[in-house]
C-alpha positions as CSV (number, residue, x, y, z in Angstrom):
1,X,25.9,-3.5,17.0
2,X,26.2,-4.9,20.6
3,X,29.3,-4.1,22.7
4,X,31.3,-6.1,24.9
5,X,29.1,-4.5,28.1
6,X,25.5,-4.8,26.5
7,X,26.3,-8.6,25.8
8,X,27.8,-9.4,29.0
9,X,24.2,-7.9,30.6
10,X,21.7,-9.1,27.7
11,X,23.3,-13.0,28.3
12,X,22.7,-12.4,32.4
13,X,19.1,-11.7,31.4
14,X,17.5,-12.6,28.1
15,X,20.3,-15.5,27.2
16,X,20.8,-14.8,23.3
17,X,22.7,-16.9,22.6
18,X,25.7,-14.1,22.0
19,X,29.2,-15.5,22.4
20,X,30.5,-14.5,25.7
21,X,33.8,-12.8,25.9
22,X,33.2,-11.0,22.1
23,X,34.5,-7.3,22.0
24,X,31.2,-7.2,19.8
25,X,28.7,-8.6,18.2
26,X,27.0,-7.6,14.9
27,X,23.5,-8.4,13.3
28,X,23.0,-8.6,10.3
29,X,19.9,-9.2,8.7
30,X,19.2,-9.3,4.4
31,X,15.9,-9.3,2.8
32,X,14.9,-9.5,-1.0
33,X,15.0,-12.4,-3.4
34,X,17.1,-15.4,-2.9
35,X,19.6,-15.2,-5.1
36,X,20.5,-11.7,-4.2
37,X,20.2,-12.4,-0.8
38,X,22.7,-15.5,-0.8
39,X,25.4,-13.5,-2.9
40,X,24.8,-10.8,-0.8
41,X,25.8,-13.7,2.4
42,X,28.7,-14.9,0.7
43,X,30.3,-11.2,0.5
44,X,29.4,-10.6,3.5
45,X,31.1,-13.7,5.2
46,X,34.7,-13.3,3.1
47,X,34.1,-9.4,4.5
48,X,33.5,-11.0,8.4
49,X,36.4,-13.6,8.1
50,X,38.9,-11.2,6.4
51,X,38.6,-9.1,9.9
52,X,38.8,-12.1,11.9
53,X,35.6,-12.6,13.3
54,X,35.3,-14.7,16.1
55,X,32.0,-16.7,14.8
56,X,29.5,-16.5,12.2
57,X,26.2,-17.8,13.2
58,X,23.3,-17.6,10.5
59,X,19.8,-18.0,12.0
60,X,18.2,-21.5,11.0
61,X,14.8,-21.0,11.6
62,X,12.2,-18.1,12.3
63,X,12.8,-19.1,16.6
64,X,16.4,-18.6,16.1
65,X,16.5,-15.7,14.2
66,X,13.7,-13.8,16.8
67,X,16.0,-15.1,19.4
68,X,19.1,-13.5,18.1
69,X,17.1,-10.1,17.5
70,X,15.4,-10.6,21.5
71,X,18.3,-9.4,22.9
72,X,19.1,-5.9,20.6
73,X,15.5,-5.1,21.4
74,X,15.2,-5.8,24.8
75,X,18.6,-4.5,25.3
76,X,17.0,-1.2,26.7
77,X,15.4,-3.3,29.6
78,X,18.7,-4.8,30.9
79,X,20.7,-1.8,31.5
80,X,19.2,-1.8,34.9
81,X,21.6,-4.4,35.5
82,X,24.7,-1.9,34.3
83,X,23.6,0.8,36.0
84,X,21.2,3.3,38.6
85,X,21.8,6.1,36.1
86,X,22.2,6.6,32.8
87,X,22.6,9.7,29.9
88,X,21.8,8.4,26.2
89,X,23.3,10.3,23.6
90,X,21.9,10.3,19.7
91,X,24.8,11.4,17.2
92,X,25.6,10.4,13.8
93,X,28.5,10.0,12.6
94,X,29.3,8.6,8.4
95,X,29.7,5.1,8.2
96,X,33.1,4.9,7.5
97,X,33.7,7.1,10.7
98,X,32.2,4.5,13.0
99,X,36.0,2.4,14.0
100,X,37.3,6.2,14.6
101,X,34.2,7.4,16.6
102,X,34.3,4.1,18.7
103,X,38.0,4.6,19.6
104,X,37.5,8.0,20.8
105,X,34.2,6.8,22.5
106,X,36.8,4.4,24.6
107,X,38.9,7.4,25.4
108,X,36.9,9.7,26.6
109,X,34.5,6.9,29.3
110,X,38.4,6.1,30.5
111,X,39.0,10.2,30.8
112,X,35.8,10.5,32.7
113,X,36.2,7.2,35.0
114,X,32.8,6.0,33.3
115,X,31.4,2.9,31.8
116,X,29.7,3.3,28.2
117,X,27.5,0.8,26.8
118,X,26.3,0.8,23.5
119,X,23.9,-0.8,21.5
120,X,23.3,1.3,18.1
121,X,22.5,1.1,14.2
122,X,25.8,0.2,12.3
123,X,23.8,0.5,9.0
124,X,23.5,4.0,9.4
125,X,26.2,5.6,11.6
126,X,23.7,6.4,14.3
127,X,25.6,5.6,17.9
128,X,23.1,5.3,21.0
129,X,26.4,5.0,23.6
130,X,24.1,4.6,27.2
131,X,27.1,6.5,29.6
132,X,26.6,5.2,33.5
133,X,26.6,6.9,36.1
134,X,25.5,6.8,40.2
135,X,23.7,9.8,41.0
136,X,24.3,9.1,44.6
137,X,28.3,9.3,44.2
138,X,29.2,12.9,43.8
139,X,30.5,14.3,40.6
140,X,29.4,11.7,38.6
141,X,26.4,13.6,37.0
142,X,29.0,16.4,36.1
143,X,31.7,14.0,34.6
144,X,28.3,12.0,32.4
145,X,27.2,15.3,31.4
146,X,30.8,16.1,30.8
147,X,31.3,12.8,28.4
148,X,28.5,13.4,26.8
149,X,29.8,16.9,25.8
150,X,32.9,15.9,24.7
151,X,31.4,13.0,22.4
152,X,29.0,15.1,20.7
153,X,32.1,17.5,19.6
154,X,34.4,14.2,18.3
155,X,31.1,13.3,16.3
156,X,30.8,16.4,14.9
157,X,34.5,17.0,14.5
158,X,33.9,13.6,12.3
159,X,31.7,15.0,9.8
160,X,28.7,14.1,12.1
161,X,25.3,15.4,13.1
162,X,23.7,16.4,17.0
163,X,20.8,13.6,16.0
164,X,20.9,11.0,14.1
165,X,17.2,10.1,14.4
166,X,15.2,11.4,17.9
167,X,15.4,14.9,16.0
168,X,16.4,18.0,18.7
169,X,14.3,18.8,22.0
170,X,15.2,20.7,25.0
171,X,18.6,18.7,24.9
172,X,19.7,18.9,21.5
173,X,18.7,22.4,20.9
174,X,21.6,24.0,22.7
175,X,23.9,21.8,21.1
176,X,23.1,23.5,17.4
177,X,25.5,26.5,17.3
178,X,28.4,23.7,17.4
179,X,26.5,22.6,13.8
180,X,25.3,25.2,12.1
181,X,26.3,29.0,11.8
182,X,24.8,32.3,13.0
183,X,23.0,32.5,9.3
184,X,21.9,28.9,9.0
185,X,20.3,29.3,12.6
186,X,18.7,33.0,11.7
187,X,17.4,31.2,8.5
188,X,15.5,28.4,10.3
189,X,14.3,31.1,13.3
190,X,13.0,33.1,10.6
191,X,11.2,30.5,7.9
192,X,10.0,28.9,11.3
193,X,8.2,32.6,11.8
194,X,6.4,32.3,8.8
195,X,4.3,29.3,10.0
196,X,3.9,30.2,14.0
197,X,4.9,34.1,14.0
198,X,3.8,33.5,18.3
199,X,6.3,30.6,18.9
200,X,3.5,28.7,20.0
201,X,4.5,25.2,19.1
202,X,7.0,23.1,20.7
203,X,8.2,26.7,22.4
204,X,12.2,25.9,23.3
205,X,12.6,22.8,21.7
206,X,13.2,23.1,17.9
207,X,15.8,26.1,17.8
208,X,18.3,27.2,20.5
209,X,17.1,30.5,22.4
210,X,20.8,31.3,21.9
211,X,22.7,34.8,20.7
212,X,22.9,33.3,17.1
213,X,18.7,33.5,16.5
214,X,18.5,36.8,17.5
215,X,17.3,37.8,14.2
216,X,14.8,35.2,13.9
217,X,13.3,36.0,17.0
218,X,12.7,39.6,16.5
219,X,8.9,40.6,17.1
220,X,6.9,40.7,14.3
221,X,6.3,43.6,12.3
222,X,2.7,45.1,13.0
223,X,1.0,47.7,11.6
224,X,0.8,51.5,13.3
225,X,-2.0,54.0,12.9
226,X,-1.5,56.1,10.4
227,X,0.0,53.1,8.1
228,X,3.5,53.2,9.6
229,X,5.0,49.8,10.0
230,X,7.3,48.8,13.1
């Protein structure tokens, strides 16, 4: 799924073929046998025209169809054109949460004076909104940051995840008390123990050095002279 901003700078730079003015567009592309994949078309089509889609375009030919895919994955490479600065956020939200998500979405880049772009997996519920911002105006770093706070809660609020498939680094990792609880996070500290008892791998980036893994941070026991155990 492409929104109204990513087309408008995909067509500046890669020309599509997307239909200018369109709140959206939406690829959609079947594989498998024939005659699943042309009943498979036809529901799809009565689903696209019952919600009044603008146009349905099906690819002719192999150029037309690697066209139509050029500009969702060159998209990345065109946001220069949006924007000096950007923040890319990763959550998941259910499928059926995806018109709800995108109206908040809309809501909160007009509460924080910002533009959102977005260019993400409709199969799957996993959003990739690209939030603009100049670093050279002040405040605008804050109100991103800011945005992107207050999207990550209205995913989760929605039955949604942190990630949807980048997994957690130093970014997400701070944002997993707002998922899980004090136990679940103890639980994961500890069993993560079991395999790297000196936090050596990926230190910082797989669980929150937050209040809530206290437990599973503890030193390890050692042993004492005498047989004692600490």
């Amino acid at each position: 799924m492409l929104d109204e901003v990513m087309i408008r700078a995909i067509e500046e730079g890669i020309h599509a073929g997307y239909p200018k003015g369109a709140s959206a567009v939406l690829l959609i592309e079947l594989d498998g046998p024939r005659a699943e994949i042309e009943a498979q078309a036809r529901r799809i089509e009565e689903i696209c025209r019952a919600h009044l889609a603008l146009e349905l375009r099906v690819a002719q030919s192999e150029p037309e169809r690697a066209l139509l895919w050029k500009g969702r994955k060159e998209a990345a490479g065109v946001i220069g054109r949006l924007t000096p600065n950007w923040l890319l956020q990763d959550a998941v939200v259910p499928r059926s949460r995806l018109p709800e998500i995108m109206r908040e979405m809309l809501a909160i880049s007009a509460r924080h004076r910002l533009v959102f772009a977005n260019v993400f997996h409709a199969g799957d519920g996993n959003l990739h909104p690209i939030i603009c911002y100049d670093d050279r105006v002040p405040g605008e770093l804050e109100r991103a940051k800011q945005a992107n706070e207050a999207l990550m809660h209205a995913c989760l609020a929605m039955g949604g995840s942190v990630t949807g498939e980048h997994g957690v680094g130093l970014d997400k990792a701070e944002k997993l008390p707002y998922q899980f609880a004090e136990a679940d996070l103890n639980f994961m500290a500890r069993l993560r123990r079991v395999f790297d008892p000196d936090t050596l791998m990926n230190p910082g980036k797989l669980l929150p050095d937050h209040p809530a893994c206290a437990e599973g941070f503890r030193p390890a026991s050692s042993a004492l002279p005498g047989g004692s155990w600490v």
